[in-house]
N, CA, C and O atoms as a Maestro MAE file, in Angstrom:
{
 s_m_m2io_version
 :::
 2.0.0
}

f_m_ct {
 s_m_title
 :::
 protein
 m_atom[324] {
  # First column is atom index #
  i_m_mmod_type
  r_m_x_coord
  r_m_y_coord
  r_m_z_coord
  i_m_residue_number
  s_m_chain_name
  s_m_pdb_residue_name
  s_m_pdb_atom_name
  i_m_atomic_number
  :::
  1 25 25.070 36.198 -192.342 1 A "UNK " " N  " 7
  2 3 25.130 37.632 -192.204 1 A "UNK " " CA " 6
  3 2 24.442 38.037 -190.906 1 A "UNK " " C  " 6
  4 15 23.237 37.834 -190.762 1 A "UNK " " O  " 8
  5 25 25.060 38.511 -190.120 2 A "UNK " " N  " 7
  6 3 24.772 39.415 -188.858 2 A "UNK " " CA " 6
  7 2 23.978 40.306 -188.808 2 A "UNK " " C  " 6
  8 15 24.667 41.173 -189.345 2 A "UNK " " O  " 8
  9 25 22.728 40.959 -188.504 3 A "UNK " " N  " 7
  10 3 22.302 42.347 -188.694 3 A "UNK " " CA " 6
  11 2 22.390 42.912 -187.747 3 A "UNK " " C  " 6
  12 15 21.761 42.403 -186.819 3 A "UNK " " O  " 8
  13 25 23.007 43.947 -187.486 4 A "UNK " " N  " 7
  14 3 23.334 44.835 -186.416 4 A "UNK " " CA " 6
  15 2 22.228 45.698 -186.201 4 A "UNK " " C  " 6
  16 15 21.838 46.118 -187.291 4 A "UNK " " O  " 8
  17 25 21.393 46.250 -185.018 5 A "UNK " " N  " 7
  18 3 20.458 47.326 -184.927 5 A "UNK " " CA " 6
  19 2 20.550 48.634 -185.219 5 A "UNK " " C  " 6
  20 15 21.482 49.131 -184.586 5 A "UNK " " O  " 8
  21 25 20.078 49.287 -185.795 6 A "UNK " " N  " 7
  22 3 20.202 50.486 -185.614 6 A "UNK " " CA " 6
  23 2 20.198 51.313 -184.590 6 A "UNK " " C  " 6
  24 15 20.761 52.403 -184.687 6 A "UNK " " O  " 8
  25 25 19.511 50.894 -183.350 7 A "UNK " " N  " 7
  26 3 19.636 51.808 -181.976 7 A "UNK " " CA " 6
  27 2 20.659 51.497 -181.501 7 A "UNK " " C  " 6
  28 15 21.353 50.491 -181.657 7 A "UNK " " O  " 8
  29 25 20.794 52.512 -180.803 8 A "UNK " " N  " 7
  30 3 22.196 52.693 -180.022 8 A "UNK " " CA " 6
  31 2 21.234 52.035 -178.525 8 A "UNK " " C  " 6
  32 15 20.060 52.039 -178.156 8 A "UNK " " O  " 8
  33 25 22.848 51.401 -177.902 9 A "UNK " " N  " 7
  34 3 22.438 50.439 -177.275 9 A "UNK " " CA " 6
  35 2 22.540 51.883 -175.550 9 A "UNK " " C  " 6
  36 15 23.339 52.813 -175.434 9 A "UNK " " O  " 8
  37 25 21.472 51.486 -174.612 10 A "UNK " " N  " 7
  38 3 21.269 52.147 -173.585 10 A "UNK " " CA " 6
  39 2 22.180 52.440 -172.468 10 A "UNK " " C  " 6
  40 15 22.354 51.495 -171.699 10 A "UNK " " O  " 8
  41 25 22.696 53.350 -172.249 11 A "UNK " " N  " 7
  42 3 23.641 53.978 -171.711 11 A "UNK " " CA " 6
  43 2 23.153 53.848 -169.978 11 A "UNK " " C  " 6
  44 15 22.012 53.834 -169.514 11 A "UNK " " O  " 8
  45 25 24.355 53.771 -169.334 12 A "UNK " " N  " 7
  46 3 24.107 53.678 -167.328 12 A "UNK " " CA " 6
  47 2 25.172 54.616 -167.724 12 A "UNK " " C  " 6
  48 15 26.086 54.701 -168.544 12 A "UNK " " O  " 8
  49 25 24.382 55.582 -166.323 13 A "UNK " " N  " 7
  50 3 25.550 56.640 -166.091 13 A "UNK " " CA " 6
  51 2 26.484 56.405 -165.030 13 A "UNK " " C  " 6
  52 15 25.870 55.599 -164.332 13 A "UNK " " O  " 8
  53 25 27.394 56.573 -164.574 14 A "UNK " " N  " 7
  54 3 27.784 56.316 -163.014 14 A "UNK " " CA " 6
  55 2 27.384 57.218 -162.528 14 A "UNK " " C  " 6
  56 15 26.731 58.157 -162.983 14 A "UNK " " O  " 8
  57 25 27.944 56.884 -161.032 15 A "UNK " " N  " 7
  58 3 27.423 58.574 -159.869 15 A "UNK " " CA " 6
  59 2 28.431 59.706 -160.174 15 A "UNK " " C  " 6
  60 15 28.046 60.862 -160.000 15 A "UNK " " O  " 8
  61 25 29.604 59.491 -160.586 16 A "UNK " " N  " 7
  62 3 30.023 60.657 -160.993 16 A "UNK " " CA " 6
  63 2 30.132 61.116 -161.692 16 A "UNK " " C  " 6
  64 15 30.941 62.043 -161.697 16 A "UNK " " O  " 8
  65 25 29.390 60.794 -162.786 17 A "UNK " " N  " 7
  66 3 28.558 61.576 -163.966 17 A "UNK " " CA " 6
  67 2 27.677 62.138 -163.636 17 A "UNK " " C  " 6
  68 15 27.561 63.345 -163.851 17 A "UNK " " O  " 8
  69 25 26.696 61.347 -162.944 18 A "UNK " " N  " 7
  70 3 25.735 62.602 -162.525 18 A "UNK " " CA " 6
  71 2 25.984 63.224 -161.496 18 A "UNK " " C  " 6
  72 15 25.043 64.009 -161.376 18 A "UNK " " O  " 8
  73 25 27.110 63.450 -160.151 19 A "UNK " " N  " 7
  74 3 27.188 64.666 -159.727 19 A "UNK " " CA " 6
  75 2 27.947 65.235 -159.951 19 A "UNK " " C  " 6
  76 15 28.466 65.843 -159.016 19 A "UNK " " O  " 8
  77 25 28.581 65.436 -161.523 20 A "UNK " " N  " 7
  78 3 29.088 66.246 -162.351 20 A "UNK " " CA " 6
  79 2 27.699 67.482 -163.316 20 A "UNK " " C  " 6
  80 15 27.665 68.695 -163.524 20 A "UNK " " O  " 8
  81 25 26.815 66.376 -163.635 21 A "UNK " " N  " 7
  82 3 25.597 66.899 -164.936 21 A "UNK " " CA " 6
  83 2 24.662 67.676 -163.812 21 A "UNK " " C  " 6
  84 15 24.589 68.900 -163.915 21 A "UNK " " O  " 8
  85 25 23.954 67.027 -162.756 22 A "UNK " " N  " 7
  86 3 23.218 67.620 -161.988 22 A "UNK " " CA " 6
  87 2 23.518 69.233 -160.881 22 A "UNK " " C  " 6
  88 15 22.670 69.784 -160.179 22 A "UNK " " O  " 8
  89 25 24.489 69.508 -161.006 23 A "UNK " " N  " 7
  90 3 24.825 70.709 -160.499 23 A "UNK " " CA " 6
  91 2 25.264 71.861 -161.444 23 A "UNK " " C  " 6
  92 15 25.422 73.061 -161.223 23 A "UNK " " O  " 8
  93 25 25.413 71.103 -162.582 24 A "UNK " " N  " 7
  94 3 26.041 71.935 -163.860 24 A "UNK " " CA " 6
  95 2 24.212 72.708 -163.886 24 A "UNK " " C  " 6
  96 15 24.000 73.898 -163.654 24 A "UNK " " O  " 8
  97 25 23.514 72.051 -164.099 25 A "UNK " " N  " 7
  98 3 21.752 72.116 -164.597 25 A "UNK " " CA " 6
  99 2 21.449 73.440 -163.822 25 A "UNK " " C  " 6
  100 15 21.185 74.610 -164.099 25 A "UNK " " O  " 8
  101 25 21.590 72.799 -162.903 26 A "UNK " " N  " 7
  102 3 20.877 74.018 -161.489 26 A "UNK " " CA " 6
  103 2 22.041 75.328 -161.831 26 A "UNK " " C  " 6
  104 15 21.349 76.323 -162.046 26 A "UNK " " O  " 8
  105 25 23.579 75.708 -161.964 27 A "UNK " " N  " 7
  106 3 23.455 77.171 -162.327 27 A "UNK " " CA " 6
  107 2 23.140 77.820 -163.371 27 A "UNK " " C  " 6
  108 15 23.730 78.889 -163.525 27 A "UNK " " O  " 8
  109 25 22.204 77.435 -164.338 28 A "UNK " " N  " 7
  110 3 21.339 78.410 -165.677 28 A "UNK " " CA " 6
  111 2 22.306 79.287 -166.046 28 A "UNK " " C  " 6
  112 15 21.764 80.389 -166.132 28 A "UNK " " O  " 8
  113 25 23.817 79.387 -166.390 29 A "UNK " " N  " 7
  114 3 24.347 80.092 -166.983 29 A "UNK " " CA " 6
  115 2 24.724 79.300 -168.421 29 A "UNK " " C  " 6
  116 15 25.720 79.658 -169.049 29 A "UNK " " O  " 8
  117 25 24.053 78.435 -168.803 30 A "UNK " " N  " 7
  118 3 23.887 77.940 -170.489 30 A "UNK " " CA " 6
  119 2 22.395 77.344 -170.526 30 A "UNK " " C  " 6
  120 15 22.044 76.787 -169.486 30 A "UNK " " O  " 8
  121 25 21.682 77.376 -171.340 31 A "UNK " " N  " 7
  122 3 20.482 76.568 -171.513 31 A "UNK " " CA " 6
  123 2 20.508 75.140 -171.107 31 A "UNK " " C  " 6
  124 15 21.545 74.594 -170.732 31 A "UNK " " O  " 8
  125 25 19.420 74.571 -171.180 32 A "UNK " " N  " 7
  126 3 19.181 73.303 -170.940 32 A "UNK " " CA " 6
  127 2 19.564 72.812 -172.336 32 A "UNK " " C  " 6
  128 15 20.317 71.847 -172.204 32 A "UNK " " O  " 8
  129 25 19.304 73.144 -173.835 33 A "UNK " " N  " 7
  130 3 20.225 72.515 -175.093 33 A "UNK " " CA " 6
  131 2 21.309 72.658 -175.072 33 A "UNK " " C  " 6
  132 15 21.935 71.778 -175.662 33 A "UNK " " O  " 8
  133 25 22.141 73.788 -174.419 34 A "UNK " " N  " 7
  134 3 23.659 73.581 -174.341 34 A "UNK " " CA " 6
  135 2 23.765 72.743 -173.445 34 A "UNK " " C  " 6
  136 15 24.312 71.740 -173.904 34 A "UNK " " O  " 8
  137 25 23.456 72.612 -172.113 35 A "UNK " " N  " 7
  138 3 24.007 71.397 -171.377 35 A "UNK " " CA " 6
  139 2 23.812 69.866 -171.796 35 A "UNK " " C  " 6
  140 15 24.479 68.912 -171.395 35 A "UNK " " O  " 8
  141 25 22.309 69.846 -173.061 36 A "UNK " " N  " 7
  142 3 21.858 68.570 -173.058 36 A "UNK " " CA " 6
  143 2 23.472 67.976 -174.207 36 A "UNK " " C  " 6
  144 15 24.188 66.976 -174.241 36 A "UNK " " O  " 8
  145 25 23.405 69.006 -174.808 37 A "UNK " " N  " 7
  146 3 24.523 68.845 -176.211 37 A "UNK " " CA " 6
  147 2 26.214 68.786 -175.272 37 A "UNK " " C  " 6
  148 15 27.172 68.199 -175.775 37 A "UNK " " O  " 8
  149 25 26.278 69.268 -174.328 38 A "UNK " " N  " 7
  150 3 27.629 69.102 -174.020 38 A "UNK " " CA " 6
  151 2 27.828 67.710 -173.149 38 A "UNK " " C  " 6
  152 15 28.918 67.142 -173.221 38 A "UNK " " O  " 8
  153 25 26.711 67.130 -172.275 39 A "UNK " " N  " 7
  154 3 26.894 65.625 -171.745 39 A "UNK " " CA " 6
  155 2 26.173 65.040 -172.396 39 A "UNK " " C  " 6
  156 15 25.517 64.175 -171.816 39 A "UNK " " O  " 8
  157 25 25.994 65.198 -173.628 40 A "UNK " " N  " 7
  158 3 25.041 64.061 -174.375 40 A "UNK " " CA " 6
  159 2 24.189 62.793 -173.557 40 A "UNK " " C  " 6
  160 15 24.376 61.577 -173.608 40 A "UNK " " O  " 8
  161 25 23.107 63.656 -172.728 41 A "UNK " " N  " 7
  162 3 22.287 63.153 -172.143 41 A "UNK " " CA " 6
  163 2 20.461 64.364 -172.629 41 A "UNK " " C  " 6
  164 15 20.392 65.593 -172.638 41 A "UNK " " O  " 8
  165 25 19.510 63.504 -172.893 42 A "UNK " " N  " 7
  166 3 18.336 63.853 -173.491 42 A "UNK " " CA " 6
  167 2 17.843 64.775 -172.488 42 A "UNK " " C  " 6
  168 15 18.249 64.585 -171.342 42 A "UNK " " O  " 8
  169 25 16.730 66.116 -172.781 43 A "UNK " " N  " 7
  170 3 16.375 66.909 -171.742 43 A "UNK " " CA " 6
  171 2 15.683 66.655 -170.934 43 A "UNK " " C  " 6
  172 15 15.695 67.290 -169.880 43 A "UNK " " O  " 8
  173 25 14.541 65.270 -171.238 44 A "UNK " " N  " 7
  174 3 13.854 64.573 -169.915 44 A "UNK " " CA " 6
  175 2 15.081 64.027 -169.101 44 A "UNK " " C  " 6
  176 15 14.729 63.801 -167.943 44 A "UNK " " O  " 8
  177 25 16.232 63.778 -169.293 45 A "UNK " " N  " 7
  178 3 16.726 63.292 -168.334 45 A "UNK " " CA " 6
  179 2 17.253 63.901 -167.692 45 A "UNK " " C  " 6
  180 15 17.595 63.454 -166.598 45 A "UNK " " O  " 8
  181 25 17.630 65.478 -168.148 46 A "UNK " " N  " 7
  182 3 17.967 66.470 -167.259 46 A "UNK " " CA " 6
  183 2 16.866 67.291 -166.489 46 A "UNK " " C  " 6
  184 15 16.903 67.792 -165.365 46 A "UNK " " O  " 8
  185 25 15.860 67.274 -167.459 47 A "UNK " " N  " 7
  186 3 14.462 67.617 -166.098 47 A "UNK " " CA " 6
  187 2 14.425 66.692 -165.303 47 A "UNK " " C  " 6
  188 15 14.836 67.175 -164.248 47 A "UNK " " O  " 8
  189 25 14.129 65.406 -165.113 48 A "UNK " " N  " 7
  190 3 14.019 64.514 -164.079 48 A "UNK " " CA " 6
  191 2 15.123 64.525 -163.208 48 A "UNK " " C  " 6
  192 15 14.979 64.843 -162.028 48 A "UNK " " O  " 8
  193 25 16.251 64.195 -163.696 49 A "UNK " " N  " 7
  194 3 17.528 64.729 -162.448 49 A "UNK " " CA " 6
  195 2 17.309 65.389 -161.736 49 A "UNK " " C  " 6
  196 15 17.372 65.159 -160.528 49 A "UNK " " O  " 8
  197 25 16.872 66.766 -162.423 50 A "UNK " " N  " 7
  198 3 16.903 68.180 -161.646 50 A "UNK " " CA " 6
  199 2 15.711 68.481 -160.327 50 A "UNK " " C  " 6
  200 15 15.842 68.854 -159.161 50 A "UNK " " O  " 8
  201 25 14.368 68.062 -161.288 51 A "UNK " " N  " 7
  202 3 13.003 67.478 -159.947 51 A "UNK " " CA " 6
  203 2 13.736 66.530 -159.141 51 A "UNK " " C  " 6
  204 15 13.615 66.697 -157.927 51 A "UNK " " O  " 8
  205 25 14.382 65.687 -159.480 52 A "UNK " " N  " 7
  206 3 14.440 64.149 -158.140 52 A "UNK " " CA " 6
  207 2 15.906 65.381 -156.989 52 A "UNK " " C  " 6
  208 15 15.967 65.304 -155.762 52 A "UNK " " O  " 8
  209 25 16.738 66.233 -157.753 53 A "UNK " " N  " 7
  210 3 17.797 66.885 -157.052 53 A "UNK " " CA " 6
  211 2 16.970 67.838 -156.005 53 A "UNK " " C  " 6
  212 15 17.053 67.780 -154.778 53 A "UNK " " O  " 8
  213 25 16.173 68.706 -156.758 54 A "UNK " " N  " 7
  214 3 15.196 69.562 -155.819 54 A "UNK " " CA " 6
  215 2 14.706 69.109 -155.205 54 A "UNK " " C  " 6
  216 15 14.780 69.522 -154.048 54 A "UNK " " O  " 8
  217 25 13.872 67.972 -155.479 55 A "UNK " " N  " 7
  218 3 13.101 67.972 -154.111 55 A "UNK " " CA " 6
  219 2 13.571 66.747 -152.734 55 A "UNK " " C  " 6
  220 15 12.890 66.178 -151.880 55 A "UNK " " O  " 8
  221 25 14.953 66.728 -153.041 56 A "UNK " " N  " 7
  222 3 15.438 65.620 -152.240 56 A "UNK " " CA " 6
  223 2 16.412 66.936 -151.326 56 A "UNK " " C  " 6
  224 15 16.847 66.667 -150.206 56 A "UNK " " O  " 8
  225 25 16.641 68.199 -151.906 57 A "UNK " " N  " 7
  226 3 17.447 69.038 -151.551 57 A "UNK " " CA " 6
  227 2 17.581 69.640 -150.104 57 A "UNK " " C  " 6
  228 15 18.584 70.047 -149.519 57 A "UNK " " O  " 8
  229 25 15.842 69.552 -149.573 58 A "UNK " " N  " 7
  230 3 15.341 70.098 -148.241 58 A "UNK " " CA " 6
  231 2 15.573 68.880 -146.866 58 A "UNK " " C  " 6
  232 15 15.373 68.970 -145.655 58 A "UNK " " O  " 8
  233 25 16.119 67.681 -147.812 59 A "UNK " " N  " 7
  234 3 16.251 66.949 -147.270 59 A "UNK " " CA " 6
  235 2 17.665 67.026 -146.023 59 A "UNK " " C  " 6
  236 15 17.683 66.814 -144.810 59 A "UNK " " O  " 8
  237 25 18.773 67.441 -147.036 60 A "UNK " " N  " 7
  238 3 19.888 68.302 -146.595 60 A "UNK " " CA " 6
  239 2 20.200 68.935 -145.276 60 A "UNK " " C  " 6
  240 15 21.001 68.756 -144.359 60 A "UNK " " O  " 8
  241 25 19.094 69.864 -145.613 61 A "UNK " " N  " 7
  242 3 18.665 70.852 -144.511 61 A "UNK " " CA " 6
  243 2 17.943 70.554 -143.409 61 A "UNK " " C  " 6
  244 15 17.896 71.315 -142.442 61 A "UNK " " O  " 8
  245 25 17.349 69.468 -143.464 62 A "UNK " " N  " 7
  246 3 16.846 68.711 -142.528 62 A "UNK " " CA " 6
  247 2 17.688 68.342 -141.167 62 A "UNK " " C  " 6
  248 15 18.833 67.906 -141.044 62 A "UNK " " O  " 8
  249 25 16.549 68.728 -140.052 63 A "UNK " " N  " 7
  250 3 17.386 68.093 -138.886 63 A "UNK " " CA " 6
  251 2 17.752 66.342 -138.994 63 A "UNK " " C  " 6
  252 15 17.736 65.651 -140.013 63 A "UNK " " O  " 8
  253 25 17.990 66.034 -137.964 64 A "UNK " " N  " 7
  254 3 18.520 64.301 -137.985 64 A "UNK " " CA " 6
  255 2 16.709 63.463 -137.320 64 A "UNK " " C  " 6
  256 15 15.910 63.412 -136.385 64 A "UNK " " O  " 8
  257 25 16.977 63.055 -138.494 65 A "UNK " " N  " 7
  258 3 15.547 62.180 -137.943 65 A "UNK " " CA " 6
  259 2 15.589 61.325 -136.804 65 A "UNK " " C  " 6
  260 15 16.694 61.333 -136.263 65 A "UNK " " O  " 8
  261 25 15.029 60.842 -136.450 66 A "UNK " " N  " 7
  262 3 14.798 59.432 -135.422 66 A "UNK " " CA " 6
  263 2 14.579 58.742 -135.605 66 A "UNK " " C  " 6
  264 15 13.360 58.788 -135.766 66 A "UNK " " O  " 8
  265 25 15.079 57.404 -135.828 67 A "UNK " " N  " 7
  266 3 14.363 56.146 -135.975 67 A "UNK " " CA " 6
  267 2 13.688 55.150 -135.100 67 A "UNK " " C  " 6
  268 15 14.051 54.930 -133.945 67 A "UNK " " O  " 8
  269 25 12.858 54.652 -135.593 68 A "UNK " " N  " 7
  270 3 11.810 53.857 -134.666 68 A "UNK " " CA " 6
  271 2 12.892 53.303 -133.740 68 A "UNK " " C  " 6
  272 15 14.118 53.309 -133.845 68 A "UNK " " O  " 8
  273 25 11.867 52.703 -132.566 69 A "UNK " " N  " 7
  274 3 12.519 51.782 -131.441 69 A "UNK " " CA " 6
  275 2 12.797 50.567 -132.637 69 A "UNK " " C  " 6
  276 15 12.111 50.466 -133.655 69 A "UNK " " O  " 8
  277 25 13.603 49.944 -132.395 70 A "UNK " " N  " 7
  278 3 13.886 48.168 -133.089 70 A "UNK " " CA " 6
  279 2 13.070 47.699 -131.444 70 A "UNK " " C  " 6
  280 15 13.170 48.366 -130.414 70 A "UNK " " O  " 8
  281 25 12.243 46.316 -131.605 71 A "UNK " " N  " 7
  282 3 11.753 45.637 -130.736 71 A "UNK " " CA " 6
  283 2 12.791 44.536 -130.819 71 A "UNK " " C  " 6
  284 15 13.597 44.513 -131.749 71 A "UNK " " O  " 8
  285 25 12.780 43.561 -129.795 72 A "UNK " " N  " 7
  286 3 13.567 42.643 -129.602 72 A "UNK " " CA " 6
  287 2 13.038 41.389 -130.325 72 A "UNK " " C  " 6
  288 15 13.915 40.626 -130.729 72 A "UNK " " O  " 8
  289 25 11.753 41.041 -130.560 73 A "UNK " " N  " 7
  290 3 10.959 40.467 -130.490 73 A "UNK " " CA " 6
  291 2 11.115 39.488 -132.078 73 A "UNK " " C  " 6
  292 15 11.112 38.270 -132.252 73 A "UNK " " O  " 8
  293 25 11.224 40.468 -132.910 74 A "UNK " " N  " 7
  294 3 11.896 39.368 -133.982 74 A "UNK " " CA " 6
  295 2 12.921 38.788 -133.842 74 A "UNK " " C  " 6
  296 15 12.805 37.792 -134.555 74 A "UNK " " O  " 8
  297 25 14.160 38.763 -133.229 75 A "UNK " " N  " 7
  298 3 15.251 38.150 -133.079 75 A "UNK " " CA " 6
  299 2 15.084 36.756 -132.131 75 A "UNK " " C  " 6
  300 15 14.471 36.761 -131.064 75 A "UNK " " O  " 8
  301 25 15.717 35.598 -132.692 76 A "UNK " " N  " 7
  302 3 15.819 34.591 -132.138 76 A "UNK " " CA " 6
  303 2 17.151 34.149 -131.429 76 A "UNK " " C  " 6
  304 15 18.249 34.602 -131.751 76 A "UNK " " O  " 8
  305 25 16.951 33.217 -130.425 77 A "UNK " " N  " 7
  306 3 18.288 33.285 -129.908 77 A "UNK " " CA " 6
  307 2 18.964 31.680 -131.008 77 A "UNK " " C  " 6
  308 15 18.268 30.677 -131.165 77 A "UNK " " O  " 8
  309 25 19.983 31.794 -131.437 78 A "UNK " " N  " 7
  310 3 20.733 30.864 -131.990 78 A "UNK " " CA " 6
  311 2 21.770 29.884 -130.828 78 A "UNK " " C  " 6
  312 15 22.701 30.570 -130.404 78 A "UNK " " O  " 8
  313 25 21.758 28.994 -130.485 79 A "UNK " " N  " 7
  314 3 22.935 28.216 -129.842 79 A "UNK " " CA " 6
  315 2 23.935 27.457 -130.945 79 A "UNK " " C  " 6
  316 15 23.676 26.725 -131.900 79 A "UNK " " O  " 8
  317 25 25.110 27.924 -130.427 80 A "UNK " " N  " 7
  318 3 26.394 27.742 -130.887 80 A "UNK " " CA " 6
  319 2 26.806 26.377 -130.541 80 A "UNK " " C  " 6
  320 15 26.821 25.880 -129.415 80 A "UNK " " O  " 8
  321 25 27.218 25.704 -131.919 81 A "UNK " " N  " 7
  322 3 27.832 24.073 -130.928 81 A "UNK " " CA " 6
  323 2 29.218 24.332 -131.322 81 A "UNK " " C  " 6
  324 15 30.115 23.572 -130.958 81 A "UNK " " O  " 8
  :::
 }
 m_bond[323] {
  # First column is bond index #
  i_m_from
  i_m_to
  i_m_order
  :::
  1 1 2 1
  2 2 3 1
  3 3 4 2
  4 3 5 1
  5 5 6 1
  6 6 7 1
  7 7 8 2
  8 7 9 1
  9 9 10 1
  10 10 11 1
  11 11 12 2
  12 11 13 1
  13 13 14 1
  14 14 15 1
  15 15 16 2
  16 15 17 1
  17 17 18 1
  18 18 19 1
  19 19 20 2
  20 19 21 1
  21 21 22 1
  22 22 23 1
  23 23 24 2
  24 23 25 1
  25 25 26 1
  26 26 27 1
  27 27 28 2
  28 27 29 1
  29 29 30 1
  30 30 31 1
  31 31 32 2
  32 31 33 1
  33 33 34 1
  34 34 35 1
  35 35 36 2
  36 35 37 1
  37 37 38 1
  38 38 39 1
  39 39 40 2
  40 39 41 1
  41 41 42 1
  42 42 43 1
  43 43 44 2
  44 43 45 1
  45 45 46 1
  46 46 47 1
  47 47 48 2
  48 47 49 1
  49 49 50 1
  50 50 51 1
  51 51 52 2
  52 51 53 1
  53 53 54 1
  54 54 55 1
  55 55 56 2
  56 55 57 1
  57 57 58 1
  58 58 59 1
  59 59 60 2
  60 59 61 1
  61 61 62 1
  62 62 63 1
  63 63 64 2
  64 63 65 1
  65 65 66 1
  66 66 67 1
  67 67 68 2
  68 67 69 1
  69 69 70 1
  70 70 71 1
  71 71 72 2
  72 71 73 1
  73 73 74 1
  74 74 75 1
  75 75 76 2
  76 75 77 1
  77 77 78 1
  78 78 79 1
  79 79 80 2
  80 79 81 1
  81 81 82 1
  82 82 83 1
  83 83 84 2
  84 83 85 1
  85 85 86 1
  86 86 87 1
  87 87 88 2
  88 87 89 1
  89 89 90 1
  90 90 91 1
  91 91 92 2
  92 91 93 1
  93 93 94 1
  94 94 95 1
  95 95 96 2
  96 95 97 1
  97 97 98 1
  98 98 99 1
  99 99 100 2
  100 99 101 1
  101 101 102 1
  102 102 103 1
  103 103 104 2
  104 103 105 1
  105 105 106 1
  106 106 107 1
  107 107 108 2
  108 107 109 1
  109 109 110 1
  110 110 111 1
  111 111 112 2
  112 111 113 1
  113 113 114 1
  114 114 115 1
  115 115 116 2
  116 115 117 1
  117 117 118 1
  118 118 119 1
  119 119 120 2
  120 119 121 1
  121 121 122 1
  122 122 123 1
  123 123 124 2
  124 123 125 1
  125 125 126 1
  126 126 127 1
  127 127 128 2
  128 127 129 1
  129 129 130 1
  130 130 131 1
  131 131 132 2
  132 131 133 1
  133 133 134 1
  134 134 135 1
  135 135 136 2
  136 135 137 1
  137 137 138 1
  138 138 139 1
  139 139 140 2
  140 139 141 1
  141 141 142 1
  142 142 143 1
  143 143 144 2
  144 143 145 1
  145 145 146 1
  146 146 147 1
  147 147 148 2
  148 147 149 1
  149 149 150 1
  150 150 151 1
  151 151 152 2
  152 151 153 1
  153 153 154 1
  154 154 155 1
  155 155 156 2
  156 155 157 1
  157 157 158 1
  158 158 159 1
  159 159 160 2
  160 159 161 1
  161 161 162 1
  162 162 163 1
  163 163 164 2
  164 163 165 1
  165 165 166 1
  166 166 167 1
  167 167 168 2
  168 167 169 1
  169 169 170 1
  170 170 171 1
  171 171 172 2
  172 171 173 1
  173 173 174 1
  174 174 175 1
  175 175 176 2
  176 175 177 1
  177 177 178 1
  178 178 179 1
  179 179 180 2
  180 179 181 1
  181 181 182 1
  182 182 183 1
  183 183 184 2
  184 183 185 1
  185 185 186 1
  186 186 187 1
  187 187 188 2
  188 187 189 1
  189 189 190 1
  190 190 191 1
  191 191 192 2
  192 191 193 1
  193 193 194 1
  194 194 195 1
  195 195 196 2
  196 195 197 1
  197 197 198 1
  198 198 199 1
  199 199 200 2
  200 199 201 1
  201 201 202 1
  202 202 203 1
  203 203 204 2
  204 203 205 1
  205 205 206 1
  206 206 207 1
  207 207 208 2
  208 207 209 1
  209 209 210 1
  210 210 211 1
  211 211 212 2
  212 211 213 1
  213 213 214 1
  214 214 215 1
  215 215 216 2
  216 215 217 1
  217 217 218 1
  218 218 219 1
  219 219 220 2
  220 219 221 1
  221 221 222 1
  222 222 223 1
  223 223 224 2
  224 223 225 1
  225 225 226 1
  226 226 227 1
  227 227 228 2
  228 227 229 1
  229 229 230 1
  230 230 231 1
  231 231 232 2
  232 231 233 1
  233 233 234 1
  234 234 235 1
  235 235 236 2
  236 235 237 1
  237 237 238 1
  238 238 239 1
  239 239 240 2
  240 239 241 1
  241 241 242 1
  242 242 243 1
  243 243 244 2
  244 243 245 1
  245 245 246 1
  246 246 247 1
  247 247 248 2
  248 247 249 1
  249 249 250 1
  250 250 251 1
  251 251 252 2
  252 251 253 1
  253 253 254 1
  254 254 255 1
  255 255 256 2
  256 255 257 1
  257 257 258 1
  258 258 259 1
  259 259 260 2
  260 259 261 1
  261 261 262 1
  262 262 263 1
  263 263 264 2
  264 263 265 1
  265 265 266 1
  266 266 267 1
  267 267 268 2
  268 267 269 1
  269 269 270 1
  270 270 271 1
  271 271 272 2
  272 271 273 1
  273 273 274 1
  274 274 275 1
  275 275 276 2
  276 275 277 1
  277 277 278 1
  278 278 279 1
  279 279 280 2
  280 279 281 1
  281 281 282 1
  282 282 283 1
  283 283 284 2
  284 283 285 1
  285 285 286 1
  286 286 287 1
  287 287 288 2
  288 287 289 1
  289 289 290 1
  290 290 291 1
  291 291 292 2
  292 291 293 1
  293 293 294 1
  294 294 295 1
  295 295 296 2
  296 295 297 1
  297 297 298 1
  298 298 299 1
  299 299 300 2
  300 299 301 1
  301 301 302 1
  302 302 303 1
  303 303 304 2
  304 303 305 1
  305 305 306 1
  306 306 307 1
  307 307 308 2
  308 307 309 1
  309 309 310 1
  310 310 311 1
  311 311 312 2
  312 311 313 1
  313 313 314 1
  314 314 315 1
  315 315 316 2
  316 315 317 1
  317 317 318 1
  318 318 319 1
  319 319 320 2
  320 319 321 1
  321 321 322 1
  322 322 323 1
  323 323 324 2
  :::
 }
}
């Protein structure tokens, strides 16, 4: 006899699930229990979405960064036979 668990086994969302759920959150025209009940996803996981969406948001708006110089100095030269 097999015993099967009682928990339900842990769900991965894809990305276009969540940039379906995460923009739904941010316009507040249903609660956070109606949205949690319509993508059957828990409300910490729609608060945390929503903090990691905000505060990555200014990022957006951000000019274009710069990235460091690369030095040459780690690279080795390889000879080809």
């Amino acid at each position: 006899m097999v015993k099967k668990s009682a928990r339900r086994s842990r769900r991965t969302h894809c990305p276009a699930f969540k940039a379906r759920v995460d923009p739904a959150d941010l316009r507040e025209d249903k609660t956070m229990t109606q949205w949690c009940q319509e993508f059957e996803v828990r409300a910490a996981r729609m608060f945390d979405r929503k903090r990691k969406l905000l505060e990555g948001a200014s990022n957006v708006f951000a000019g274009p960064t710069q990235s460091p110089p690369v030095g040459l100095a780690h690279c080795t030269r390889r000879s080809v036979n």
